[in-house]
DSSP file (Angstrom, degrees, kcal/mol; ACC not computed):
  #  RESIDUE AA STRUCTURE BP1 BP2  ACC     N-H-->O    O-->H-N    N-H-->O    O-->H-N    TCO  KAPPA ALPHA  PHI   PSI    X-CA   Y-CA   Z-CA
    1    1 A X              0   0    0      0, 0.0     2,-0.7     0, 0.0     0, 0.0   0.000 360.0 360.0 360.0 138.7   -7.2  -26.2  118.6
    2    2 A X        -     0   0    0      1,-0.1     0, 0.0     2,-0.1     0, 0.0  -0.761 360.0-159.1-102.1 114.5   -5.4  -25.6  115.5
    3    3 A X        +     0   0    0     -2,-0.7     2,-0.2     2,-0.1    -1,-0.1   0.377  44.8 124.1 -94.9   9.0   -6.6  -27.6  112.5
    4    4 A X        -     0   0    0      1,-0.1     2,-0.2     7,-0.0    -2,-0.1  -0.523  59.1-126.4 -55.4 144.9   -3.9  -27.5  110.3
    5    5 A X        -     0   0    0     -2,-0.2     2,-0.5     1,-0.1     7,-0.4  -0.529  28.0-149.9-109.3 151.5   -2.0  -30.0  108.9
    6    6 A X        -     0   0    0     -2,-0.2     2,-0.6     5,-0.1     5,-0.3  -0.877  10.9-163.9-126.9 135.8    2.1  -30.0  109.4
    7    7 A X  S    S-     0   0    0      3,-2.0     8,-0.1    -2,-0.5    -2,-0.0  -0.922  81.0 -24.6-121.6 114.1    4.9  -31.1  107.5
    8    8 A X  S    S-     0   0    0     -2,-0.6    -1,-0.2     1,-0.1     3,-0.1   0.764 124.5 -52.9  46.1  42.2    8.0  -31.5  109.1
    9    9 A X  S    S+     0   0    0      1,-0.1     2,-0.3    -3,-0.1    -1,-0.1   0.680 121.6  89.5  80.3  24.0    7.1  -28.9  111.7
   10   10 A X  S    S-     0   0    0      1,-0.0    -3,-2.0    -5,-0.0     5,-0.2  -0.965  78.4-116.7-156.3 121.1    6.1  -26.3  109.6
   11   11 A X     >  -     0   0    0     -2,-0.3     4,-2.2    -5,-0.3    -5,-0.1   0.237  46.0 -94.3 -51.0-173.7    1.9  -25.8  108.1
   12   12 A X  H  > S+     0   0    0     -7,-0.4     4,-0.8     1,-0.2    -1,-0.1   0.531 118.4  54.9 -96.3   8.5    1.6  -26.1  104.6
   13   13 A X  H  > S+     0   0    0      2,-0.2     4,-1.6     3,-0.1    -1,-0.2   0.673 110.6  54.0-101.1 -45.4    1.7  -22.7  103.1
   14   14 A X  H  > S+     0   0    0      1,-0.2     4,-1.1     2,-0.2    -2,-0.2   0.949 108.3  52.5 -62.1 -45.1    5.1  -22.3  104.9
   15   15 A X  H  X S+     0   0    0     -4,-2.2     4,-3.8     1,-0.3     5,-0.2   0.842 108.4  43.4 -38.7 -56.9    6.2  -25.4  103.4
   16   16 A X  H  X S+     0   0    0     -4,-0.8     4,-2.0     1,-0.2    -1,-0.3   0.779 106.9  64.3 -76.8 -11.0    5.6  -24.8  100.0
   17   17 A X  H  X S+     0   0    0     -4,-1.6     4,-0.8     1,-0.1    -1,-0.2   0.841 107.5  38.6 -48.5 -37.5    6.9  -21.5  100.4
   18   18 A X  H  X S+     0   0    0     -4,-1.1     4,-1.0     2,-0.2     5,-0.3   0.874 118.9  48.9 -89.4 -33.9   10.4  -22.7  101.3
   19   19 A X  H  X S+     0   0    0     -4,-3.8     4,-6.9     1,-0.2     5,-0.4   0.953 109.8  52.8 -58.7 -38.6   10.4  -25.7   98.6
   20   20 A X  H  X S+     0   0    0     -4,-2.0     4,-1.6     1,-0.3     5,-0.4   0.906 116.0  36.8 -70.4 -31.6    9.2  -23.6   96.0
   21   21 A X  H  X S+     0   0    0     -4,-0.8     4,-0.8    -5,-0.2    -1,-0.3   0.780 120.2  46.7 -92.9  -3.8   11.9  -21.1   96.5
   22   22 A X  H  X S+     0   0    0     -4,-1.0     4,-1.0     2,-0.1    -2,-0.2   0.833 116.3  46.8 -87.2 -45.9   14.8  -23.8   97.3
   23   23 A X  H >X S+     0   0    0     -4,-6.9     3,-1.6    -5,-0.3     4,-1.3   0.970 117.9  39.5 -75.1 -40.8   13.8  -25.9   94.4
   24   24 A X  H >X S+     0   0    0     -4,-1.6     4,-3.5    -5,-0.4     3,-0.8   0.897 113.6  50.0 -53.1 -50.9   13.6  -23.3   92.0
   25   25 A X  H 3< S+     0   0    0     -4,-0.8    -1,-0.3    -5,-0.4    -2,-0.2   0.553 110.8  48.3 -59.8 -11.5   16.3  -21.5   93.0
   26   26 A X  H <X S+     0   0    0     -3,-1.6     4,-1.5    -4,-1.0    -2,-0.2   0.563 115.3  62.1-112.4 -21.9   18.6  -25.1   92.9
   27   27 A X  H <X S+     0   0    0     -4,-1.3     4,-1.9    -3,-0.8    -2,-0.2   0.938 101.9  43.0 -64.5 -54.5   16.5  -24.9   89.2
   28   28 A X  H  X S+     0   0    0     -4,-3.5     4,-1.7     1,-0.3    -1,-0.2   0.619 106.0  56.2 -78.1   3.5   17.9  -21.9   87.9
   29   29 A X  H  > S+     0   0    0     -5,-0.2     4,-1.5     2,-0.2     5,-0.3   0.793 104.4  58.1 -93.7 -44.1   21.2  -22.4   88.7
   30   30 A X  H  X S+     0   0    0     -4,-1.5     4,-1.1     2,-0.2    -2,-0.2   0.824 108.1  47.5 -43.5 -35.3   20.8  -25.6   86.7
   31   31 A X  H  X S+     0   0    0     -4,-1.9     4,-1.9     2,-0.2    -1,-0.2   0.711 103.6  57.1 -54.5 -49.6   19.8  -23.6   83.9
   32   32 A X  H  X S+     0   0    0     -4,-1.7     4,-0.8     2,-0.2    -2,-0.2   0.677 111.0  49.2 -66.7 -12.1   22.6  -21.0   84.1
   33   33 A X  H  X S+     0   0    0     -4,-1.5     4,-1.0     2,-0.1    -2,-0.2   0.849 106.8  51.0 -92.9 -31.8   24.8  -23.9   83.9
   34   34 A X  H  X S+     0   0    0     -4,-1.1     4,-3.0    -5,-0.3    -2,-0.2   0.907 110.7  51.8 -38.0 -55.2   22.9  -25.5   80.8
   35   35 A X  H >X S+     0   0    0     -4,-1.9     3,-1.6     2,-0.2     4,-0.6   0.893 113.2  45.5 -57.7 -92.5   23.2  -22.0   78.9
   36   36 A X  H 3X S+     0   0    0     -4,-0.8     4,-1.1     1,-0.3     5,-0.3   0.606 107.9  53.3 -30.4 -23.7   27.2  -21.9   79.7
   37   37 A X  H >X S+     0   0    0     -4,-1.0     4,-3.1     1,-0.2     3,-1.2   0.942 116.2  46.2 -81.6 -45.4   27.9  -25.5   78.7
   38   38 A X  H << S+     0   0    0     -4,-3.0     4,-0.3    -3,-1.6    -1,-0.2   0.575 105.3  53.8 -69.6  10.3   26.1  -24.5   75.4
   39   39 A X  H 3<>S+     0   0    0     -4,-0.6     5,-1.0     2,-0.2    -1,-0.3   0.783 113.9  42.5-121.3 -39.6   27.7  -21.5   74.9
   40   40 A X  H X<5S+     0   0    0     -3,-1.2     3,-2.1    -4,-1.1    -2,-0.2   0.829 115.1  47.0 -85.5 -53.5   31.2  -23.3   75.1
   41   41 A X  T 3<5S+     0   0    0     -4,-3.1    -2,-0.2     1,-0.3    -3,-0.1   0.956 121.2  47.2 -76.0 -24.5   30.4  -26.6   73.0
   42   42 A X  T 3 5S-     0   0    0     -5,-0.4    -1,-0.3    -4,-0.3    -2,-0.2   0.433 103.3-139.5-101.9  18.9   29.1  -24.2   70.9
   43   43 A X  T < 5 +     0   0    0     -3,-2.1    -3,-0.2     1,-0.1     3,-0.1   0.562  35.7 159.7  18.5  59.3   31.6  -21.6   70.7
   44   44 A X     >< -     0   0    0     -5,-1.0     4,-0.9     1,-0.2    -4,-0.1   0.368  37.0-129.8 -71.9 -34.7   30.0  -18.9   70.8
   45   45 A X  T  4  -     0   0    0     -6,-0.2     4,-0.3     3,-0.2    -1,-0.2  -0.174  38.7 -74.4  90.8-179.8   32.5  -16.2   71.8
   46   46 A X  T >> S+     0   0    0      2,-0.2     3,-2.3     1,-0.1     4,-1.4   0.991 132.6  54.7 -69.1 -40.2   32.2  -13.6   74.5
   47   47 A X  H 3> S+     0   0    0      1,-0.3     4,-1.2     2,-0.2     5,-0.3   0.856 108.3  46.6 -75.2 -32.6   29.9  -11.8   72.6
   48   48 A X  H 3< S+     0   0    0     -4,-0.9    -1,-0.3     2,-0.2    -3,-0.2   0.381 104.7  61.1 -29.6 -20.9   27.6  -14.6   72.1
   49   49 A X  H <4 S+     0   0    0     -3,-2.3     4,-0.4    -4,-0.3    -2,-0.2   0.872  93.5  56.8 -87.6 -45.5   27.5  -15.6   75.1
   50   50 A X  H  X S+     0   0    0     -4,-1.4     4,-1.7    -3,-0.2     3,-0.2   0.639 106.3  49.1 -37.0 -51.8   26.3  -12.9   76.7
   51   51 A X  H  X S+     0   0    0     -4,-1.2     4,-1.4     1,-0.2     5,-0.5   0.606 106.9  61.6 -98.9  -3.8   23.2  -12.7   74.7
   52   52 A X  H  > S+     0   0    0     -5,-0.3     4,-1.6     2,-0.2     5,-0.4   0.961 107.0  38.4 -76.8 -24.6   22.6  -16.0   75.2
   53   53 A X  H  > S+     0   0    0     -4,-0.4     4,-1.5    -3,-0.2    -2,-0.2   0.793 116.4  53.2 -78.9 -34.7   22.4  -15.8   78.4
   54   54 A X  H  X S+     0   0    0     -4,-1.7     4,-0.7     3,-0.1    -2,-0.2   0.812 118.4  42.0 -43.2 -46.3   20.5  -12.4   77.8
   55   55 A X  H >< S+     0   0    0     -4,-1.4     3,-1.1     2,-0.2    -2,-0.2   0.998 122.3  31.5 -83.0 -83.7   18.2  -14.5   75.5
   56   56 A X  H >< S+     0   0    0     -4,-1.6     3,-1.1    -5,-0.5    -3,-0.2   0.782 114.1  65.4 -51.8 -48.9   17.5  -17.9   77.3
   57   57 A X  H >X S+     0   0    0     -4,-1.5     3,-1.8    -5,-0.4     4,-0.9   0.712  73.4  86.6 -37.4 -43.4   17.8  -16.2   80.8
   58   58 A X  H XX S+     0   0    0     -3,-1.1     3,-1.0    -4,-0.7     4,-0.9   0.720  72.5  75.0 -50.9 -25.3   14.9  -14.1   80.6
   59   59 A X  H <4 S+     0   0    0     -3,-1.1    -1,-0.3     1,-0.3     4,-0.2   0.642 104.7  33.9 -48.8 -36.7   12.7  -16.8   81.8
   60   60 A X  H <> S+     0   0    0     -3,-1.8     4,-1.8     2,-0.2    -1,-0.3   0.354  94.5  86.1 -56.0 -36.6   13.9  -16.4   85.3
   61   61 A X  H XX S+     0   0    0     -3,-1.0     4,-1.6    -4,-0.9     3,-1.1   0.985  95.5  45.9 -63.4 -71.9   14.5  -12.7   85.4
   62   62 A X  H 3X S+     0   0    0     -4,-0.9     4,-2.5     1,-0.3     5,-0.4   0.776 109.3  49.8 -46.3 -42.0   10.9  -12.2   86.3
   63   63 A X  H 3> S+     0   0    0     -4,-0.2     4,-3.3     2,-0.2    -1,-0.3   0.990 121.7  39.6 -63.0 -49.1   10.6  -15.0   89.1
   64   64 A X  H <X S+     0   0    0     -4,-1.8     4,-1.8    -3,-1.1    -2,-0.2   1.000 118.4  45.3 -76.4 -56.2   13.8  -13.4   90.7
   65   65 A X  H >X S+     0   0    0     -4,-1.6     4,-2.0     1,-0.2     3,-1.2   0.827 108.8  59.8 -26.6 -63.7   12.7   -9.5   89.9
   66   66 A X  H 3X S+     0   0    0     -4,-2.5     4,-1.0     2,-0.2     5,-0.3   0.877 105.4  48.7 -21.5 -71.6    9.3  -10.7   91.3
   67   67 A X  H 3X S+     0   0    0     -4,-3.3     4,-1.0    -5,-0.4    -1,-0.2   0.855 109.5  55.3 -38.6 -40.8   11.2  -11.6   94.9
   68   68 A X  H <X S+     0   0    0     -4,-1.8     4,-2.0    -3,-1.2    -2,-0.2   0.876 105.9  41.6 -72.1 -49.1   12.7   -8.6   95.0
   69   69 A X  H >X S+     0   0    0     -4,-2.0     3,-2.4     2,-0.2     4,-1.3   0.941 113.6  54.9 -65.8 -77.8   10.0   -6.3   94.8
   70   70 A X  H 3<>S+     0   0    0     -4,-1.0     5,-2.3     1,-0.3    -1,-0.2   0.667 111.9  49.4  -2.4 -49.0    7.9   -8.4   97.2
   71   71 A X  H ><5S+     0   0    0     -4,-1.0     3,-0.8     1,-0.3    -1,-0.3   0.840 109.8  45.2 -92.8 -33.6   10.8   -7.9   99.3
   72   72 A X  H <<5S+     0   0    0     -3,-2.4    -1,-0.3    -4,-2.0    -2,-0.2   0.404 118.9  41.5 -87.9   4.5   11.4   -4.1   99.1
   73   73 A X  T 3<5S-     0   0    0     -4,-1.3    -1,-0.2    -5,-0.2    -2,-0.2   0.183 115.4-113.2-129.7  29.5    7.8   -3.1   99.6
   74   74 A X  T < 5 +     0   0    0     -3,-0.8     2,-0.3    -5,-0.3    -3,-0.2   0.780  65.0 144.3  52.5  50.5    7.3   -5.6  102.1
   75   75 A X      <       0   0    0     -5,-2.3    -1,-0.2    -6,-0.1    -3,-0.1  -0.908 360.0 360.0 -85.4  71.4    4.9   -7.9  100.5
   76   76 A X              0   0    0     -2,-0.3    -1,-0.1    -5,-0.1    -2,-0.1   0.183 360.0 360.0-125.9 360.0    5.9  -10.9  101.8
């Protein structure tokens, strides 16, 4: 008998797998859109913009970089 406990069909390791990467992912896109609205009220130019995004962005780079390796050396 399997004593694990399920949420919405699914144990709980799987679960938080899929929130963490749906909600995060639904996060950073919230974020790239934050950057761009400031970067226009604040008028910022192309070249400005750019390292703003460069700048603010980095926070992210790693969670997505992070996926990626996982995912090419089959660490999942």
């Amino acid at each position: 008998m399997d004593n694990e406990v399920l949420i919405f069909g699914l144990t709980i390791a799987e679960f938080e797998k899929i929130s963490l990467t749906v909600c995060f992912s639904a996060l950073i896109i919230y974020m790239l859109f934050i950057i761009g609205n400031l970067a226009r009220e604040s008028k910022a130019g192309k070249y400005g913009t750019v390292w703003m995004f460069l700048a603010l962005g980095l926070g992210f780079i790693g969670f997505v970089a992070k996926a990626l390796i996982q995912k090419f050396m089959g660490i999942e």
